[in-house]
Every structure is written in C-alpha cells, then in structure tokens.
GUTOR-678142 format. One record per residue: residue number from 1; residue in three letters; x, y, z of N, C-alpha, C in turn. Coordinates in nm, 3 decimals, m for minus. Layout:
# residues N
<node NUM Ala <X Y Z> <X Y Z> <X Y Z>>
...
//
This chain:
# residues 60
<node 1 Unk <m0.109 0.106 1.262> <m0.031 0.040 1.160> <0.079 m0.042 1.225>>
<node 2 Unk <0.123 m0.144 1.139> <0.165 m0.194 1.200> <0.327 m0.256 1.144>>
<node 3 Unk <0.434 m0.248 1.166> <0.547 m0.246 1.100> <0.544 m0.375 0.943>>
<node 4 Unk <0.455 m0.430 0.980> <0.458 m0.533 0.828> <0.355 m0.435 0.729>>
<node 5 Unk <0.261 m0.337 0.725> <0.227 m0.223 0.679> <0.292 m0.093 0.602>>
<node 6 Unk <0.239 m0.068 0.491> <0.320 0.007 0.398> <0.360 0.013 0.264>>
<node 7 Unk <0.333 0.095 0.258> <0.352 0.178 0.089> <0.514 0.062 0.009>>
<node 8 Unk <0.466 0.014 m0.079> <0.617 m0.060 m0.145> <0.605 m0.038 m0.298>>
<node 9 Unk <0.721 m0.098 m0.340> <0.713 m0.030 m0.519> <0.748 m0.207 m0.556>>
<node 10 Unk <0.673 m0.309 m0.534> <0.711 m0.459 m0.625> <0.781 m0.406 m0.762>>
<node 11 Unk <0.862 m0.502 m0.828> <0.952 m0.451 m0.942> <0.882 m0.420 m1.044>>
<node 12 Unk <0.775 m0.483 m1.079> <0.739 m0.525 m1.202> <0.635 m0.352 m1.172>>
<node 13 Unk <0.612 m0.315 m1.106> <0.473 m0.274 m1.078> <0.493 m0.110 m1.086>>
<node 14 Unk <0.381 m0.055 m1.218> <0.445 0.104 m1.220> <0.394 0.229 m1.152>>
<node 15 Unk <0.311 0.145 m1.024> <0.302 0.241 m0.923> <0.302 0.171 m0.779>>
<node 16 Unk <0.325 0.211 m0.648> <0.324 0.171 m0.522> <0.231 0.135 m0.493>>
<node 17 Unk <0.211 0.071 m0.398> <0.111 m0.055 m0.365> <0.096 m0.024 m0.215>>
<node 18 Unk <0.004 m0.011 m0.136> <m0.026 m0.021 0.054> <m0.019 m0.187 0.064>>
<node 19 Unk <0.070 m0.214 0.138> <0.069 m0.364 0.188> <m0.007 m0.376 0.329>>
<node 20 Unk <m0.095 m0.445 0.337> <m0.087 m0.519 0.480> <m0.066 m0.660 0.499>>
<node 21 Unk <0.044 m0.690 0.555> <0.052 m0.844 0.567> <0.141 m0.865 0.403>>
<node 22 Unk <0.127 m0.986 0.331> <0.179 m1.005 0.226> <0.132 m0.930 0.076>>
<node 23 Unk <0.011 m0.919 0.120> <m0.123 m0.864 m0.001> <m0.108 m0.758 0.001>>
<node 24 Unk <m0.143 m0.679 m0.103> <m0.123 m0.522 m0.145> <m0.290 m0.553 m0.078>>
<node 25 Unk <m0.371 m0.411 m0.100> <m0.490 m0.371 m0.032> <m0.619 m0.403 m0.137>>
<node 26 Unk <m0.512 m0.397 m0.287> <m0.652 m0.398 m0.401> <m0.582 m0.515 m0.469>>
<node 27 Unk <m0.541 m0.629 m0.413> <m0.503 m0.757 m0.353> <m0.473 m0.805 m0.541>>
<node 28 Unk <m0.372 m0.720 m0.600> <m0.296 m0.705 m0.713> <m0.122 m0.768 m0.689>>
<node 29 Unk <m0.098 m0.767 m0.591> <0.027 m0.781 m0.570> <0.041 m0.868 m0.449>>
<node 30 Unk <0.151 m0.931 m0.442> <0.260 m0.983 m0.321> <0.377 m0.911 m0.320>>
<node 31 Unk <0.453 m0.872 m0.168> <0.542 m0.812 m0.150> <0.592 m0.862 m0.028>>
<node 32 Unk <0.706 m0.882 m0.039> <0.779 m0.888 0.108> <0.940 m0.806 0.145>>
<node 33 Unk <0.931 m0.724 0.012> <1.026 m0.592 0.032> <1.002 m0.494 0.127>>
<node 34 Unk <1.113 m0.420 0.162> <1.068 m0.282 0.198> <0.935 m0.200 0.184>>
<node 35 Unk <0.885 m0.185 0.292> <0.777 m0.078 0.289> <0.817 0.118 0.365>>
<node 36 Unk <0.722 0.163 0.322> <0.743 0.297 0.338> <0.590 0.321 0.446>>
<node 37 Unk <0.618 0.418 0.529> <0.516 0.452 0.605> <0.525 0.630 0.570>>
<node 38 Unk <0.382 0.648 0.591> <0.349 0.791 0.516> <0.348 0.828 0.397>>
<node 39 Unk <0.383 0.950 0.326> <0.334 0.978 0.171> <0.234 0.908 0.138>>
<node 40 Unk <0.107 0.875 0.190> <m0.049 0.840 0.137> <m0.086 0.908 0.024>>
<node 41 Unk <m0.028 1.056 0.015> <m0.096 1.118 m0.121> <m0.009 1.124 m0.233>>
<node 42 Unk <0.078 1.059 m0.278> <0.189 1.042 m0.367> <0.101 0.979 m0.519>>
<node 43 Unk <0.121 1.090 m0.588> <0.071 1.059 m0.717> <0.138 0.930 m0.747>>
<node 44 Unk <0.238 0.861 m0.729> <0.291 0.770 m0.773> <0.211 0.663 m0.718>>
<node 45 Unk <0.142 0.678 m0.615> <0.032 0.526 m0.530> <m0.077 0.502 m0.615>>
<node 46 Unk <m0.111 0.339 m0.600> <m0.204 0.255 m0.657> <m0.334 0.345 m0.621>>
<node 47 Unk <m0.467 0.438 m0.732> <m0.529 0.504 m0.650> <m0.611 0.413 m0.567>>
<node 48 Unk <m0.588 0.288 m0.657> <m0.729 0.173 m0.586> <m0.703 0.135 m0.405>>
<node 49 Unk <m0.546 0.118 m0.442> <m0.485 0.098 m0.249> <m0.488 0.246 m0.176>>
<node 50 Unk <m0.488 0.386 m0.206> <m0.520 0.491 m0.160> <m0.668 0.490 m0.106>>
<node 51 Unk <m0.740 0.460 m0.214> <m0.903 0.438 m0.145> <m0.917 0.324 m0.042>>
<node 52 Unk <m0.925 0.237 m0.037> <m0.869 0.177 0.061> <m0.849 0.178 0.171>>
<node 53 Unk <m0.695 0.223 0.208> <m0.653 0.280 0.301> <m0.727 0.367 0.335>>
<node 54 Unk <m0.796 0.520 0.273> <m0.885 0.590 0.348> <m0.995 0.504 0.411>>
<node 55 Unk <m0.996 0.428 0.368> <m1.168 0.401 0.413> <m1.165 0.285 0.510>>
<node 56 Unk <m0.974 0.244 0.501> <m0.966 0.150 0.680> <m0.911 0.208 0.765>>
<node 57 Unk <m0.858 0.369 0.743> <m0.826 0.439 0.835> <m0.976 0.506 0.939>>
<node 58 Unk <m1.039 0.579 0.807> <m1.172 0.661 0.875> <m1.223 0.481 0.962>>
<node 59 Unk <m1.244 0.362 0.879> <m1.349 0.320 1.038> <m1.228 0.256 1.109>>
<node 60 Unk <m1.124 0.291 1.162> <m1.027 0.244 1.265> <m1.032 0.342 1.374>>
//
C-alpha cells in the first residue's frame, strides 16, 4: 500500500470508501482527503470497496 491508499469518509457519502489514487475501488467516489490505513472490517466500509480490496490483496 501505498501512502495515497486508504479507507476515507467523502462528505456526502454514508459509508467509507478504499481509495487508490483519486478513485474509490467501486469507482463511486473522488477523494483527496485524509485516508485511514487498516480497520478493513469496519461495518461502516463500502462492502463493494471491502470486496475489492480482498481480492487485490489475496493476488498481490
């Protein structure tokens, strides 16, 4: 991962989002706020960017 990587809450948006780069993962959002690294299992995360993320972690 890589420091532009990470869990963010965009304003409008009523759950957290995995960013990589500018794009959320289930490519719903733009963000260039604060991101969070870790808490992957936070009921509060996008489940669509949770799946995702599992499935670019397992082939990394």
């Amino acid at each position: 991962m890589t420091n532009n990587e990470g869990w963010g809450w965009p304003e409008a948006a009523k759950k957290a989002h995995y960013f990589s780069g500018p794009f959320s993962l289930c490519r719903a959002w733009m963000y260039a706020g604060h991101r969070e690294q870790g808490n992957d299992d936070s009921p509060d995360n996008c489940k669509t960017c949770r799946r995702l993320l599992a499935k670019k972690e397992k082939s990394a």
